[in-house]
C-alpha positions as CSV (number, residue, x, y, z in Angstrom):
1,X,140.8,63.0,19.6
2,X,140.3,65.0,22.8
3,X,141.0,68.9,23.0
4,X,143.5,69.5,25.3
5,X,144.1,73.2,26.9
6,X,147.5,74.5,26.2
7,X,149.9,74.4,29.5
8,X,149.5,77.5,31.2
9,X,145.9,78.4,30.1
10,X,143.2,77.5,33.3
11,X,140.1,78.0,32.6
12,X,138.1,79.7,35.2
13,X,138.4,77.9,38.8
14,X,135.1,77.3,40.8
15,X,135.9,79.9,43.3
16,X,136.1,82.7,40.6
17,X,132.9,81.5,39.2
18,X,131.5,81.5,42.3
19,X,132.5,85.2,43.2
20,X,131.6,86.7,40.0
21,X,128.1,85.2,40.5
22,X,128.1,86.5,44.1
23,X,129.1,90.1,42.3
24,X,126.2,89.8,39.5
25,X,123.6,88.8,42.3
26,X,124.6,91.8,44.7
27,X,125.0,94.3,41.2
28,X,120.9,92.7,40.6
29,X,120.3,93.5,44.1
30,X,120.8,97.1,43.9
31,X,119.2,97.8,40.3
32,X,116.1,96.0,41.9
33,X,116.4,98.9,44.9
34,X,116.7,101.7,42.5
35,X,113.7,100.3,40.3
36,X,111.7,100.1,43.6
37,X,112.5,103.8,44.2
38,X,111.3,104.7,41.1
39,X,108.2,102.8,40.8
40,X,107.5,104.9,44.6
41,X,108.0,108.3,43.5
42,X,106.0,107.2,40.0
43,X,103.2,106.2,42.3
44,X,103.2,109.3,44.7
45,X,102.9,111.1,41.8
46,X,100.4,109.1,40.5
47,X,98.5,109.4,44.3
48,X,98.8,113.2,44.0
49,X,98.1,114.5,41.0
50,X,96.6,118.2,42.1
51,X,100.3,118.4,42.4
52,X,100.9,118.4,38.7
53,X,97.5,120.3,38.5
54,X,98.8,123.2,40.6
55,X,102.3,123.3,39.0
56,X,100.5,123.6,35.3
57,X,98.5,126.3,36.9
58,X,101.4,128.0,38.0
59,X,102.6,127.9,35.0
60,X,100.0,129.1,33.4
61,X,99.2,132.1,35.4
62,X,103.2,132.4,34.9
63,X,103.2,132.7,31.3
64,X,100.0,135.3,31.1
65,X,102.0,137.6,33.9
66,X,105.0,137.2,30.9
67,X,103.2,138.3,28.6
68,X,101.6,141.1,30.0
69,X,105.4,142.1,30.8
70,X,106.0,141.8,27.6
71,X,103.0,143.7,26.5
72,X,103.7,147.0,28.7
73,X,107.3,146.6,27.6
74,X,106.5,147.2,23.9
75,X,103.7,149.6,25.1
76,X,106.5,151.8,26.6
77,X,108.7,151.4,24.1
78,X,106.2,152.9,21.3
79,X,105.7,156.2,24.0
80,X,108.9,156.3,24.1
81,X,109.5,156.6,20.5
82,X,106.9,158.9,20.1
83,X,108.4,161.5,22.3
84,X,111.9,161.1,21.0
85,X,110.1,161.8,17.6
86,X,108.3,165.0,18.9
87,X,111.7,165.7,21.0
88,X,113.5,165.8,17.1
89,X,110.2,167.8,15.5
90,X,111.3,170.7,17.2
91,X,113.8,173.2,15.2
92,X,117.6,173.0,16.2
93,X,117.1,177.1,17.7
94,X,114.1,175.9,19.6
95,X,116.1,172.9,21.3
96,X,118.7,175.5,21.9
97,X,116.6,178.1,23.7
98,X,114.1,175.6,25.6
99,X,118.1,173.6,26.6
């Protein structure tokens, strides 16, 4: 008993095997370029790394400027909460006549 293909249902002709190959090699082509590019700019940074040294002591120095920011913020805040305190200390007449 052979297996014959219904009328009307080709398989795949040579010349559309042969393109779609053509298409897969070219697609391989260009993943092999981007993986090249990646594998460079992996190895430059590999080459230089007093780059990454320098950015991590940017950050660093960064993160300490933050939090003396952050320091002299809350520092400020407390002075002023002081002299809104002493500002309310007073008696209601004395805010009047002092304006």
């Amino acid at each position: 008993m052979t297996a014959e293909k219904p009328s009307g249902a080709a398989g795949p002709t040579a010349t559309a095997l042969k393109a779609k190959i053509r298409m897969l090699q070219a697609e391989i082509a260009k993943l092999e370029a981007h993986v090249a590019g990646h594998q460079a700019k992996f190895r430059a940074a590999l080459v230089a790394p007093d780059r990454a040294q320098q950015l991590m002591a940017d950050l660093l120095r960064m993160t300490a400027d933050l939090m003396a920011a952050r320091e002299a913020e809350s520092q400020l805040e407390r002075e002023l909460m002081q002299l809104r305190s002493l500002r309310f200390a007073k008696p209601w007449w004395l805010r009047m006549l002092a304006g």
